[in-house]
FIKOLZA-1660 file (N, C-alpha, C; in steps of 0.1 Angstrom, whole numbers, plus 5000, padded with zeros to 4 digits):
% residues 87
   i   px   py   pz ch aa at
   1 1219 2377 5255  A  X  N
   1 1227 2367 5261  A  X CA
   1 1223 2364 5276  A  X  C
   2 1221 2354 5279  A  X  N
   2 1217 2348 5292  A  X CA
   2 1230 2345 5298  A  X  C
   3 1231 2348 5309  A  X  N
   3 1246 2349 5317  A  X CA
   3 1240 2340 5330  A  X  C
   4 1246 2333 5332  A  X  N
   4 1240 2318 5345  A  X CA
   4 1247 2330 5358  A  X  C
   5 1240 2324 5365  A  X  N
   5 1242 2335 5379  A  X CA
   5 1254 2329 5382  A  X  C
   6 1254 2315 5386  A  X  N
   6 1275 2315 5388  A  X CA
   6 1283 2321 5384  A  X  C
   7 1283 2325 5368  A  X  N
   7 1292 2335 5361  A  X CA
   7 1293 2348 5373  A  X  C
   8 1278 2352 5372  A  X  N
   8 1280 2365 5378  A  X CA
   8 1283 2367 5391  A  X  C
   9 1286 2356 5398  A  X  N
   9 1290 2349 5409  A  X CA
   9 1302 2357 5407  A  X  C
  10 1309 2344 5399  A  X  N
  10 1325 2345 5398  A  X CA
  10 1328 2357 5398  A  X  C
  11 1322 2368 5388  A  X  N
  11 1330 2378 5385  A  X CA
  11 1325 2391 5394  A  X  C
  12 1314 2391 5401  A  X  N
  12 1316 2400 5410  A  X CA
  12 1334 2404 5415  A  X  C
  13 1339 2397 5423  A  X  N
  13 1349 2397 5433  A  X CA
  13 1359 2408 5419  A  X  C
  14 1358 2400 5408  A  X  N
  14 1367 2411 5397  A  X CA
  14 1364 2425 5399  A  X  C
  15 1350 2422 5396  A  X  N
  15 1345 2438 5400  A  X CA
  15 1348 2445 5408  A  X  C
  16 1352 2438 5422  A  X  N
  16 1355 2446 5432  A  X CA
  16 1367 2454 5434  A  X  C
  17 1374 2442 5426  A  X  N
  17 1390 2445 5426  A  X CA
  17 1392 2457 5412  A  X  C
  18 1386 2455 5407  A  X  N
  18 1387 2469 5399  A  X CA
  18 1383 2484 5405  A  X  C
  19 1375 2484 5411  A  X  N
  19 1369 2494 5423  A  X CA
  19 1383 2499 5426  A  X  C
  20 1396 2491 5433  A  X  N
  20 1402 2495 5435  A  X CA
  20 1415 2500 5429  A  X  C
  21 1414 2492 5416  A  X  N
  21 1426 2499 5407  A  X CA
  21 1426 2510 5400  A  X  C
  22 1440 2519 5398  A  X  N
  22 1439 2533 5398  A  X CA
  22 1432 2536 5381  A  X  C
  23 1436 2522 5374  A  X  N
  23 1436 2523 5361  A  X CA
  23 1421 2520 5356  A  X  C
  24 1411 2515 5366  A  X  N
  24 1400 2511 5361  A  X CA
  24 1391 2523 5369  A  X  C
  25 1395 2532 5366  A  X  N
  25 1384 2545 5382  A  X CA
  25 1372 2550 5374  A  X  C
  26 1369 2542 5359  A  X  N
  26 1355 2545 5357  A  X CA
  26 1343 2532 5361  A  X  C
  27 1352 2520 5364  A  X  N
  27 1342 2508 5370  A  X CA
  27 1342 2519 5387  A  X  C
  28 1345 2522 5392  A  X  N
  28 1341 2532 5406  A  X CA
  28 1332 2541 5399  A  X  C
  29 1333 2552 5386  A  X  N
  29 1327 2559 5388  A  X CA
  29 1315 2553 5384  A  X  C
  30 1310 2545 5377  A  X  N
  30 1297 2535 5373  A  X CA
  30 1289 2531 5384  A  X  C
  31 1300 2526 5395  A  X  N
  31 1292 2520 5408  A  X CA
  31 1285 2532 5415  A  X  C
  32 1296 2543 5414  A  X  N
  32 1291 2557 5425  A  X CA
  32 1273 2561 5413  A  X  C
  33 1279 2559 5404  A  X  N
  33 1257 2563 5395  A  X CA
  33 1251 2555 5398  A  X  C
  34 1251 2546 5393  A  X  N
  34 1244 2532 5402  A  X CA
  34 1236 2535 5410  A  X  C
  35 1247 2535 5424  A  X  N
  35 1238 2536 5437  A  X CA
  35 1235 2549 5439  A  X  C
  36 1240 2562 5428  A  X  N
  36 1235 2578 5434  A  X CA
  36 1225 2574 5426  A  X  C
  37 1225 2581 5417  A  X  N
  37 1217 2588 5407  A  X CA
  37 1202 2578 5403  A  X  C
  38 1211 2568 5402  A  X  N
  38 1204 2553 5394  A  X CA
  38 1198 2547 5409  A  X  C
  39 1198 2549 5423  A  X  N
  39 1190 2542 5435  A  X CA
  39 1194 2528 5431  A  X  C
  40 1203 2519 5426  A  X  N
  40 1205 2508 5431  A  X CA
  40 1211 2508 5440  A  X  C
  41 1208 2493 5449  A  X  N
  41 1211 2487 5457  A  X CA
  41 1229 2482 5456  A  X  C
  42 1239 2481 5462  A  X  N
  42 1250 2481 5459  A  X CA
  42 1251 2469 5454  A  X  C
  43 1247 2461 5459  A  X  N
  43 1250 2440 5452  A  X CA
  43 1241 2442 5444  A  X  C
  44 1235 2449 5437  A  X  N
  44 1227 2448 5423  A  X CA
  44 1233 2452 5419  A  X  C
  45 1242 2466 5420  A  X  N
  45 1252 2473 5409  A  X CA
  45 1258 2467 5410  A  X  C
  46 1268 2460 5413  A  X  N
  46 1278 2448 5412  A  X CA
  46 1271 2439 5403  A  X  C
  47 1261 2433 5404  A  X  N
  47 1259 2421 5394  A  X CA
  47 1254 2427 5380  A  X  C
  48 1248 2442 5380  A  X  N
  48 1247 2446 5370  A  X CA
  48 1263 2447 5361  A  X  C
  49 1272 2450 5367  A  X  N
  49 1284 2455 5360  A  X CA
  49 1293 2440 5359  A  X  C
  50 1290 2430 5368  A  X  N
  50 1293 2417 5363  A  X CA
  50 1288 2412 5354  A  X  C
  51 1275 2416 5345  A  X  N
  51 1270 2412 5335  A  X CA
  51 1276 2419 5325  A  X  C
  52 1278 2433 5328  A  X  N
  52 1287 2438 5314  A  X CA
  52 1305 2433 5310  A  X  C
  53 1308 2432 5321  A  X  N
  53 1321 2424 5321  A  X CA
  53 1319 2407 5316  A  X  C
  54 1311 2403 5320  A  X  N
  54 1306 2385 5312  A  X CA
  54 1304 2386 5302  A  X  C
  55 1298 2398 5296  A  X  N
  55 1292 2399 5276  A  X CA
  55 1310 2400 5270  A  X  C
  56 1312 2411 5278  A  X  N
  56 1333 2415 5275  A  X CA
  56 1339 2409 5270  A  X  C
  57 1337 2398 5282  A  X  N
  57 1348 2383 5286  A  X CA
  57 1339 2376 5271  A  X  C
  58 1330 2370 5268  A  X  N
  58 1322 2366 5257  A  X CA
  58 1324 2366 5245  A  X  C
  59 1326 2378 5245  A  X  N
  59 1329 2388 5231  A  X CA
  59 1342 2382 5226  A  X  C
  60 1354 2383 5239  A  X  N
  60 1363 2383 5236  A  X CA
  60 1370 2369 5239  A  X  C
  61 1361 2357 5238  A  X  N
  61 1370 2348 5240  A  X CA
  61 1359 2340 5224  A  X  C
  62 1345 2347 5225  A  X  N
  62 1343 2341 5213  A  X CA
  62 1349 2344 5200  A  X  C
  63 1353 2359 5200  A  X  N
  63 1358 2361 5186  A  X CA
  63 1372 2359 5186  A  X  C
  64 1376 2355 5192  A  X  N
  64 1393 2353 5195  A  X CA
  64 1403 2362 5195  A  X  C
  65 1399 2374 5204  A  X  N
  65 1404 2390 5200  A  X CA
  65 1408 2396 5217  A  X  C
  66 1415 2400 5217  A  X  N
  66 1419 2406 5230  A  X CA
  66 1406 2416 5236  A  X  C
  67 1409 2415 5253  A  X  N
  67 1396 2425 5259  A  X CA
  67 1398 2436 5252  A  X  C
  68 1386 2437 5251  A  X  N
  68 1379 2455 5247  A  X CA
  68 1376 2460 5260  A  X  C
  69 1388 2469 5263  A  X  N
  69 1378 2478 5270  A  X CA
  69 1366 2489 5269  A  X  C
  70 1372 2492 5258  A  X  N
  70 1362 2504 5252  A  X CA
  70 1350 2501 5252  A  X  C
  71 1347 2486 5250  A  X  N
  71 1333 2481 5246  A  X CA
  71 1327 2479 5262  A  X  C
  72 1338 2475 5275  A  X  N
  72 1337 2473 5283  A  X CA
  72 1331 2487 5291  A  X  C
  73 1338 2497 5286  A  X  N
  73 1331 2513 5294  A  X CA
  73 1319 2518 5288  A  X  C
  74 1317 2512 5273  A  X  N
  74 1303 2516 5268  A  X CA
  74 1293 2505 5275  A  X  C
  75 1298 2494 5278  A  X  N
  75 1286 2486 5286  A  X CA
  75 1278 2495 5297  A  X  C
  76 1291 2498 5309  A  X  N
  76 1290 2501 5319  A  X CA
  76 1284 2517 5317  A  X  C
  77 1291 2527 5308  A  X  N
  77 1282 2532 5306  A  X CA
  77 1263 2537 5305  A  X  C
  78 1260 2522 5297  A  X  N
  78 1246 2524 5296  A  X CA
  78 1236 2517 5307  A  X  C
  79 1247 2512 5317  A  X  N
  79 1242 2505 5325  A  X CA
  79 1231 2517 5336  A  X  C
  80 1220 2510 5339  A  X  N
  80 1212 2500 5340  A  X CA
  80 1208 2489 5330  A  X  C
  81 1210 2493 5316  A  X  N
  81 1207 2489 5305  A  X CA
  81 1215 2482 5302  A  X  C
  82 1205 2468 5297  A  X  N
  82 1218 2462 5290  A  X CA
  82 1216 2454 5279  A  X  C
  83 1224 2453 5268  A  X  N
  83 1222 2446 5256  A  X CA
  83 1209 2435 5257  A  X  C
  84 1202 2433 5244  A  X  N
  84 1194 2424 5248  A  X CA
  84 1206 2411 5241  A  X  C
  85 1210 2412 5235  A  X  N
  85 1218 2402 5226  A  X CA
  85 1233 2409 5228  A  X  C
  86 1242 2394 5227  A  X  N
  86 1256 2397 5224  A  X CA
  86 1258 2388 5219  A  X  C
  87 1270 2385 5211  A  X  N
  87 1275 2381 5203  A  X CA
  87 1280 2365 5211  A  X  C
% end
């Protein structure tokens, strides 16, 4: 899936605001691998994890089904990596 950089525009700022919610503390722990372990650059891990949140949002507005998170923490889980295809 090709995601237009404005998308990933948009949804950065989501991202960030998850950073701070108590309920989302594995989009922080994603960011903290990222830039440890994984050496990205912080606004690359942001737009990496805005691309897994854009396939999410995708998923879930093409199949007409409520957000998955689950699918949403296995994104970010394999991130650097990311699907070559989504639905």
């Amino acid at each position: 899936m090709e995601i237009p950089d404005e998308m990933i525009e948009t949804l950065v700022p989501a991202v960030r605001e998850q950073l701070e919610a108590p309920d989302t503390a594995y989009v922080k722990a994603c960011l903290e691998r990222l830039t440890g372990r994984e050496k990205l650059e912080e606004q690359e891990a942001l737009e990496l994890m805005a691309q897994a949140l854009a396939i999410t949002i995708n998923e879930m507005v093409v199949g007409g089904r409520p957000f998955d998170s689950g699918k949403y923490k296995a994104l970010l889980k394999d991130l650097p990596a990311l699907p070559d295809e989504a639905p």
